[in-house]
C-alpha positions as CSV (number, residue, x, y, z in Angstrom):
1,X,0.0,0.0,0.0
2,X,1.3,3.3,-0.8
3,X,2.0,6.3,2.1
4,X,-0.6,7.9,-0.3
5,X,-2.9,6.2,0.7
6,X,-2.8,5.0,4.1
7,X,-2.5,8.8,5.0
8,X,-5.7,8.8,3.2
9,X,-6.9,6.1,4.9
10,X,-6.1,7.4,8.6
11,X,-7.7,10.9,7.4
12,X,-11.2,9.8,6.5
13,X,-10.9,7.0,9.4
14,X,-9.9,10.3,12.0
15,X,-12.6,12.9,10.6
16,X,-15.5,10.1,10.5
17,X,-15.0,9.6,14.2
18,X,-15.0,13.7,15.0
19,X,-17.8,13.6,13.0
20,X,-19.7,11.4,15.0
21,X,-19.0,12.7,18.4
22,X,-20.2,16.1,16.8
23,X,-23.1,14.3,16.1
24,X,-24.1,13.2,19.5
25,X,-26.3,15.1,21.5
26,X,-25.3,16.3,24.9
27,X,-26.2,15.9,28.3
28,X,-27.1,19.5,28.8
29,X,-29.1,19.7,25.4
30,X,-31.3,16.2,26.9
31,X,-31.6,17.2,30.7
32,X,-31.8,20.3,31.2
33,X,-34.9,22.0,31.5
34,X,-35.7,25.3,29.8
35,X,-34.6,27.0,33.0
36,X,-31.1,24.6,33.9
37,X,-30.7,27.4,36.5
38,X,-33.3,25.6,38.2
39,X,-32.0,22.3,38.8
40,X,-31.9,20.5,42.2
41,X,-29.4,17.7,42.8
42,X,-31.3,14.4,42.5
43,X,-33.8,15.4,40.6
44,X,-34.8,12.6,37.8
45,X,-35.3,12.7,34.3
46,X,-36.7,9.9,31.9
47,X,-35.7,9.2,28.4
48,X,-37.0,7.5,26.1
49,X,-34.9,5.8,23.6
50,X,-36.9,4.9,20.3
51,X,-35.8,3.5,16.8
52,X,-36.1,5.3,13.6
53,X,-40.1,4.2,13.9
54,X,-41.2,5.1,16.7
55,X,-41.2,2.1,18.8
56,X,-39.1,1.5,21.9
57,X,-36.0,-0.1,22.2
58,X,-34.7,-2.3,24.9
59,X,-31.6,-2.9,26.7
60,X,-29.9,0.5,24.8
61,X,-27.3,1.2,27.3
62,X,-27.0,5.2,27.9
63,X,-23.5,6.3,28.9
64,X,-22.9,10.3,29.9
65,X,-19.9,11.6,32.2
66,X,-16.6,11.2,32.6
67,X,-15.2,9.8,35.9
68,X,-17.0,10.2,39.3
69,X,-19.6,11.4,37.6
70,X,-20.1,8.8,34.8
71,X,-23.8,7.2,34.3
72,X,-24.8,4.1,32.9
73,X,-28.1,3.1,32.2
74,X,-30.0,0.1,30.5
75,X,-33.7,1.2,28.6
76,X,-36.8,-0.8,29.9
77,X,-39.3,-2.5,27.7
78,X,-40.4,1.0,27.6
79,X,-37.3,2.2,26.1
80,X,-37.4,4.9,29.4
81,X,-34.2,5.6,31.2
82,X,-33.8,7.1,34.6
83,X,-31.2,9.4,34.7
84,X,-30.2,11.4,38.1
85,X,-29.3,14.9,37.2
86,X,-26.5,16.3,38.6
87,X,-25.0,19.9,38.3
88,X,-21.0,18.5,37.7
89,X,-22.8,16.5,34.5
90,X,-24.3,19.8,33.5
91,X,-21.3,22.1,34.3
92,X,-18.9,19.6,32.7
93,X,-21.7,19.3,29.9
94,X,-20.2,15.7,28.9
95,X,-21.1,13.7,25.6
96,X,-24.1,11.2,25.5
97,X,-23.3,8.1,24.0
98,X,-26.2,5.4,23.1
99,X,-25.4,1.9,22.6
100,X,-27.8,-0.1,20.4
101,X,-28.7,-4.1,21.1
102,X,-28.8,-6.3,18.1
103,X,-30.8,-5.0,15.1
104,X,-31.3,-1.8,16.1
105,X,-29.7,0.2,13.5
106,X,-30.6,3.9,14.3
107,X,-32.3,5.7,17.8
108,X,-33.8,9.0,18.6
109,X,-33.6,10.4,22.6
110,X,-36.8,12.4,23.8
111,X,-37.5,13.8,27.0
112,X,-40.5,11.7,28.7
113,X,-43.1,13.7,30.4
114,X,-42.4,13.8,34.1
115,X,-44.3,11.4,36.0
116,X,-44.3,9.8,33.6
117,X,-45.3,5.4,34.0
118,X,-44.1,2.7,31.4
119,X,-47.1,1.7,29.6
120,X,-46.8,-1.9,30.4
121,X,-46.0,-1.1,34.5
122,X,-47.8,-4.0,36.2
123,X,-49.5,-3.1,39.3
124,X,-49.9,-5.0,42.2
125,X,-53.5,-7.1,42.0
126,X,-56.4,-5.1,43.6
127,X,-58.9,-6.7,46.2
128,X,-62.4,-7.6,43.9
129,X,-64.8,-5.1,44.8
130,X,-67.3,-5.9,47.3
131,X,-70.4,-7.4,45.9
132,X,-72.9,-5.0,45.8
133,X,-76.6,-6.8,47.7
134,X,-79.0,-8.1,45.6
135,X,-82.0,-6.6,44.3
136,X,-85.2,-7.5,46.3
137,X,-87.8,-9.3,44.7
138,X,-90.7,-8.3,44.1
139,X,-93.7,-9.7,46.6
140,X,-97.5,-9.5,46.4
141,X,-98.6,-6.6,48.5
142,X,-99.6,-7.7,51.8
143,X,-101.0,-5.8,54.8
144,X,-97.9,-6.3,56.3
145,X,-95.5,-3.7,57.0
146,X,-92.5,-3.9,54.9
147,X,-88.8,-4.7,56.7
148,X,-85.4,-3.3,56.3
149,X,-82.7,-5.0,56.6
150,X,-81.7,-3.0,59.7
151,X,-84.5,-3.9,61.7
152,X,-85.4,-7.8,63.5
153,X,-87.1,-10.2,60.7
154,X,-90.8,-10.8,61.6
155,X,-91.7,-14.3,62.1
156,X,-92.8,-16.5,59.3
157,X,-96.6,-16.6,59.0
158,X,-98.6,-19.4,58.1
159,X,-101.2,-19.8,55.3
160,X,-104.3,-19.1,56.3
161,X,-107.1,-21.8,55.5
162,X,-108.6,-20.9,52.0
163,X,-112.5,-20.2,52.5
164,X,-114.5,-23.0,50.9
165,X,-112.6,-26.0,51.7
């Protein structure tokens, strides 16, 4: 191979990497609300990482931060990560890097809403609601004064002899 073009080579090789990490977005243009003034330490964010369709993608692992204040983060089924943020991360204003799982050829980042819950968030079973009484039937009017439930049952008459018999 000729010096030609292996310094070729290493150029386009050098300026497709700067290229990319120009391309990523950063922590600060992800996190940061519109007032970044405001930010509390501790306070969480969600992304969501989605494909070039729309639809979630799982297990992206979402690196930002150098050193002590690096994150690392693995999507949900959701696609939602939790990230903590932190005003070193927005100070430093460090690169966000998104590592795809199998298949997944291209992503997008958006800020979930806060408060956000994962569609498919089980929740723990509820207790069936009580069951509700049932209706009273209907009687034949009798001269008999009608019960509630609250007060005593009145004994059980008997039939009275049919005239005629």
């Amino acid at each position: 191979m000729s010096l030609r073009r292996a310094l070729l080579t290493i150029v386009l090789t050098s300026t497709s990497l700067l290229t990319a990490c120009a391309l990523r977005p950063t922590y600060k243009e992800l996190v940061a609300p519109p007032n970044a003034a405001n930010i509390t330490p501790g306070q969480m964010v969600a992304l969501r990482v989605v494909d070039g369709s729309g639809k979630p993608v799982e297990g992206a692992r979402v690196r930002a931060g150098e050193g002590r204040t690096r994150l690392n983060v693995l999507s949900d089924a959701d696609g939602l990560v939790k990230l903590e943020a932190n005003e070193a991360l927005l100070k430093e204003n460090p690169l966000v890097e998104v590592v795809l799982p199998k298949g997944v050829t291209s992503y997008r980042l958006q800020l979930a809403p806060s408060g956000e819950a994962p569609a498919t968030l089980e929740t723990a079973p509820q207790a069936p609601a009580a069951p509700e009484p049932a209706p009273a039937t209907e009687t034949p009017a009798t001269d008999a004064p009608a019960t509630t439930p609250e007060a005593a049952p009145s004994p059980v008459q008997q039939p009275s002899a049919t005239p005629g018999t």
